[in-house]
N, C-alpha and C positions, 0 to 999 in steps of 0.2 A: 821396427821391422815392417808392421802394416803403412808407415809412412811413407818407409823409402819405395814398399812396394809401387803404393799409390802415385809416387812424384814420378817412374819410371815408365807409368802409364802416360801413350797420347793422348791429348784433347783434352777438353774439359776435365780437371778432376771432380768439380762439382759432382756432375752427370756420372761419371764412372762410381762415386761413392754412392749413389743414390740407386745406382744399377747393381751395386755391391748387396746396398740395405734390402730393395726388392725383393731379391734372387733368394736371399735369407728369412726374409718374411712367409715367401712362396713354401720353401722347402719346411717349413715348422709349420704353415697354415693346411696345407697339402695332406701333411703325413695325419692332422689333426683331424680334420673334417671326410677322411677317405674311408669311416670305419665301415658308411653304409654302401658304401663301393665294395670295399673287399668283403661281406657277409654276401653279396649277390653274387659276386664273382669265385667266392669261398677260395680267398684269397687273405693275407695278412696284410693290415696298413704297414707293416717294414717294408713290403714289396713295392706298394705306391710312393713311398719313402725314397727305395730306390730308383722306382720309375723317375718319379719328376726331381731326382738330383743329375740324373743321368742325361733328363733334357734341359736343366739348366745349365749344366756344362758344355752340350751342346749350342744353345743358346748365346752361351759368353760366348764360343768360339767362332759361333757365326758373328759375333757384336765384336768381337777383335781383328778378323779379317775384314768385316765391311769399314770398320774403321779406317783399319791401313791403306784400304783404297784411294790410289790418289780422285781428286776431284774431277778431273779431264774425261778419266772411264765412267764415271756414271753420267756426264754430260753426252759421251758418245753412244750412251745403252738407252737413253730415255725417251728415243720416238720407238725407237724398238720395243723397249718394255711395254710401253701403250701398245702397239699392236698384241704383243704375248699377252698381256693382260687380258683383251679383248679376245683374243684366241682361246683362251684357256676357259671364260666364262662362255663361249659359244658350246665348247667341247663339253663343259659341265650341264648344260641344256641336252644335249646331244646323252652323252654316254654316263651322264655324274647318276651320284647313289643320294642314298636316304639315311642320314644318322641323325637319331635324338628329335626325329621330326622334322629336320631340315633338310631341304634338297638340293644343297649348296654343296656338296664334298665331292670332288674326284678323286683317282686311285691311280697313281702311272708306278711303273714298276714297282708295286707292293706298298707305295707311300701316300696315304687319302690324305689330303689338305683341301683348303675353302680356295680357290682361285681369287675370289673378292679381296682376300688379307694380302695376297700379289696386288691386285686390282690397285688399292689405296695406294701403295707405295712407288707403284710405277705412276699413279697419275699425279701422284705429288711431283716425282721428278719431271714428267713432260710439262705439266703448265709451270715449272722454273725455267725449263728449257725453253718454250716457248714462247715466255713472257721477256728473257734473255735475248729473244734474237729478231723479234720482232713488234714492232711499234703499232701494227693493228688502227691505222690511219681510216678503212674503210669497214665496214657492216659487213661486206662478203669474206673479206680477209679472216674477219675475224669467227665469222658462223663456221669458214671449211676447218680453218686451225684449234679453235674451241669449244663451239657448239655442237659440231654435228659428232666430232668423237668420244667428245665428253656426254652427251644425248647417247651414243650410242651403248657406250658402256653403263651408265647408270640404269638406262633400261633391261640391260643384261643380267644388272646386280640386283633389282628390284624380282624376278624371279625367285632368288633365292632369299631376299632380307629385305624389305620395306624397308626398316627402320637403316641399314649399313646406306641403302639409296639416299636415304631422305641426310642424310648426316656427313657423306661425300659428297653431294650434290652442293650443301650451305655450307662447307670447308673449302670446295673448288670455287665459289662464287665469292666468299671473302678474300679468297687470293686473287681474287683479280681485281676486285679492289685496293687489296696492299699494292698489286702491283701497278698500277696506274691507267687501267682500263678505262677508256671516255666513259660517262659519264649516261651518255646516249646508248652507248651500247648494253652497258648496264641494264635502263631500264627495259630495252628492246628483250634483253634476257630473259628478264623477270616476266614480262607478259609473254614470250614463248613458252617457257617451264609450266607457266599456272595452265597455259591450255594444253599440253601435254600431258599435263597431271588428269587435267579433266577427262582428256581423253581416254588415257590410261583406266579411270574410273568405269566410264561409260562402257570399256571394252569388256572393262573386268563382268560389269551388271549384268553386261547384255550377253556374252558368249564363255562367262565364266575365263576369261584371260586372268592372268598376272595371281594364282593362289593366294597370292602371300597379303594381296589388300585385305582381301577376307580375313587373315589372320592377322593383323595389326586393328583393322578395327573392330574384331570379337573383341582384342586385350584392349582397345580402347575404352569400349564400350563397358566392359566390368570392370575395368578402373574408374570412370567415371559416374556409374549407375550404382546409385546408393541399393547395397543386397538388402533382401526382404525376403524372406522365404515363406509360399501360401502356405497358409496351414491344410489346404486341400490337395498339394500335390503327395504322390507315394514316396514313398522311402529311398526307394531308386531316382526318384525324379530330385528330390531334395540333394542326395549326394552327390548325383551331375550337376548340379549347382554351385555345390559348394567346392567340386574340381575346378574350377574354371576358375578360381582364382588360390586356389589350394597354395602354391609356391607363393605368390606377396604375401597370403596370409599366415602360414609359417615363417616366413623372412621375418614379416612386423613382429611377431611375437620373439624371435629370437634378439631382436634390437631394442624389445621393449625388457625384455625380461634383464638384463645386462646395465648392470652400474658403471661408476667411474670408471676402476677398474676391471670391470667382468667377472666373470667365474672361474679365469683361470683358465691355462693352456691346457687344451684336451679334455676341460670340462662341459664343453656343448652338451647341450639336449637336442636341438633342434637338427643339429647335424645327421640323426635318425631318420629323420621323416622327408627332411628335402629334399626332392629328388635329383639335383645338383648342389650339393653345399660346397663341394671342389672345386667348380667354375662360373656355374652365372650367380649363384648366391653366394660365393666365399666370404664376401665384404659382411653380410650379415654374420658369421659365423667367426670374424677379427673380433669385430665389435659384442658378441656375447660373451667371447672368450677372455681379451683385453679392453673390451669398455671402451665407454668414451675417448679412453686417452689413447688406446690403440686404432679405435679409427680416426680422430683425431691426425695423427702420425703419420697414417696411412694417405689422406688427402694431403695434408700438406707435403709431400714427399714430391706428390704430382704436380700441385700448384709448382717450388720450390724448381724445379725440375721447368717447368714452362718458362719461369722468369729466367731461370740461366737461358734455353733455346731464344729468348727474346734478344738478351741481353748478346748472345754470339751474333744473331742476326745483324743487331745496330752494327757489330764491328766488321761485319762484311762490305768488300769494295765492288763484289758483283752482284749480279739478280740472281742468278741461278741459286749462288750458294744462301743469300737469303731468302728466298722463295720455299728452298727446299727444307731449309731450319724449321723457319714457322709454319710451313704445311706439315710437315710429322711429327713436329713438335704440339701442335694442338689435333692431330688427329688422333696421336698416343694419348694426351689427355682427355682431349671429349670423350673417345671411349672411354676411361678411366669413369668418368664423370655420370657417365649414361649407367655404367654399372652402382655406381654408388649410389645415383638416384632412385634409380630399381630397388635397389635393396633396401633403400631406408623410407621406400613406399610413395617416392612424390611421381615418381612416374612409372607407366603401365609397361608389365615386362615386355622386355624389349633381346634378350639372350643374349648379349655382348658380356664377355669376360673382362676380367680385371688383368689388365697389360702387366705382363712379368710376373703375375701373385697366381695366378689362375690355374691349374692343373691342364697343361697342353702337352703336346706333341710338336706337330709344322706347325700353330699356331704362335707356338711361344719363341722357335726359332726365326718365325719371319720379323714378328713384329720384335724380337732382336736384335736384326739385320736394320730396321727402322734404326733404333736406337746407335747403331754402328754407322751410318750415312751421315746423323747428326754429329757423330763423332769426328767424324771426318771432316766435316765443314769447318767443325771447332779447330780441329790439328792443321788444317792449313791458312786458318785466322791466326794461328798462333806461330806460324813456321812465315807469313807476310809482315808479323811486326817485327821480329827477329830481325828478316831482310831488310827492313825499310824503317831508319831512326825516325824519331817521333817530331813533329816541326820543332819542339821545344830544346829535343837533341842538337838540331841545327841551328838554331841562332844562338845556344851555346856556342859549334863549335866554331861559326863566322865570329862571332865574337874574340874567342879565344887569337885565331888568327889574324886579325885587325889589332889586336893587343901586341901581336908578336910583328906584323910586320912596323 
């Protein structure tokens, strides 16, 4: 039954089983770690149960239509989606809200999502598109088509998320490497960004621009500064101290405290006191539950998962559709990666959720939609060998007819 299911699904089945395993992981980690959610909300974990099954369904829905998409419509959406992307982060400057500390969400008819989680996936499709249709022979060419929109946009995303800028900025520059950018132009890059960056700094110092550098390098800075606590500061001063890294330091303990196997589903401690254990720390709260071998599990799903998006790319005969493979295919992972490293303390929090496991809303149905683009790349690699026999098919079948005449 679950076979035939699976063989009647398009695209990759790889990817489709691994978006199966997720969604199932998500919905049992979810209902796990939600119990300090619903005691705030004086709410039941059955209700978050339902919540995040009911945007998993959504999710797949959106991952089953963006699937079915032929390749042609997302090639004709993808200077457009650049500018919406762009639009929609200007609007979030303009009119967005404040959740969880972050000044990233807008609200349009009733529905708050992060514009940036748009942002990523349309700028994945435009530099496919645009690495597709043009050869970027000249330095102006190439600053109006990808520097100056892609500059514009990261600066827009850097408002709300330092780290989302810093991580689409070196995803958008390794794809222009895959895709055969001179070499000159390259480094011209590289020296414009560093003194944009500098500048960006300078602005922030001097006129308090861009919040969020401030906030990445407090988290930097008490990630890297060994804590010491005076024995002369008050009691209040010691426990603002000891906030300031209050979340890595309940993660590490819930990752230390956790064996092979863990303590068992629904056994957390730590899920008490985190005050996200549902999405930016869920990974700590697999791994105290299931151990080692459950996070384990959980990485390589995403590794597993990257080698297939590799492996569809080699078999593409365009740019586009390979451009677009491996841009979302290691955007869904870095994030993945960036959350796992947060959690198991080698890097300073950073707030990105773990893709498909993570207790979302629009968050979990965009980067779905991701997952459905990829699928679709896959579905029509796999509907081109169909049409077109393999060289080895052909000089069988000249053979065969050489025989016969």
């Amino acid at each position: 039954m679950g076979e035939s299911f699976i063989n009647r699904l398009k695209g990759d089945k790889v990817i489709w089983v691994i978006v199966i395993a997720l969604s199932l992981i998500s919905i049992a980690a979810v209902y796990s770690s939600s119990s300090s959610l619903a005691f705030r909300e004086e709410k039941s974990t059955f209700f978050y149960l339902l919540k995040q099954l009911r945007f998993v369904i959504f999710g797949l829905t959106a991952l089953y239509i963006c699937s079915r998409i032929p390749l042609g419509w997302y090639r004709k959406i993808a200077y457009l989606g650049m500018l919406l992307g762009i639009g929609l982060l200007v609007a979030t400057i303009a009119f967005g809200s404040t959740i969880n500390d972050a000044e990233r969400w807008i609200t349009i008819f009733g529905v708050s999502f992060q514009p940036s989680e748009i942002a990523k996936i349309t700028t994945m499709l435009y530099l496919a598109k645009v690495l597709e249709d043009r050869k970027f022979e000249s330095f102006k060419e190439f600053t109006l088509w990808i520097l100056i929109p892609l500059g514009v946009e990261l600066l827009l995303i850097l408002n709300g998320s330092a780290s989302t800028a810093l991580v689409l900025g070196g995803l958008a520059f390794l794809l222009l490497i895959i895709g055969g950018i001179k070499t000159g132009h390259l480094v011209k890059t590289v020296g414009i960004a560093s003194g944009i960056i500098a500048l960006v700094i300078m602005l922030h110092f001097a006129f308090g621009l861009f919040p969020r550098i401030a906030t990445m390098v407090s988290r930097v800075k008490n990630f890297t500064v060994e804590k010491s606590l005076d024995h002369t500061l008050t009691p209040q001063e010691k426990q603002r101290e000891l906030d300031k890294t209050f979340q890595a330091d309940m993660a590490k303990i819930a990752i230390a405290s956790a064996n092979v196997i863990g303590k068992g589903p629904g056994k957390s401690t730590q899920r008490y006191v985190l005050p996200h254990p549902y999405s930016d720390f869920i990974y700590s709260i697999i791994v105290e539950e299931w151990g080692l071998v459950g996070g384990t599990v959980i990485l390589m799903l995403y590794l597993w998962f990257l080698y297939r998006c590799i492996a569809i790319a080699r078999g593409c005969l365009k740019m586009f559709s390979a451009i677009t493979v491996i841009g979302l295919g290691l955007l869904i992972v870095s994030q993945a990666m960036l959350h796992i490293l947060v959690n198991v303390s080698i890097l300073p929090v950073t707030g990105h959720t773990l893709p498909l496991i993570s207790l979302g809303g629009t968050s979990l149905i965009i980067m779905s939609s991701a997952f459905g683009i990829i699928l679709a790349v896959s579905r029509s690699v796999e509907n081109s060998k169909c049409k077109v026999p393999a060289e080895s098919e052909i000089q069988e079948n000249q053979t065969e007819e050489n025989i016969e005449l």
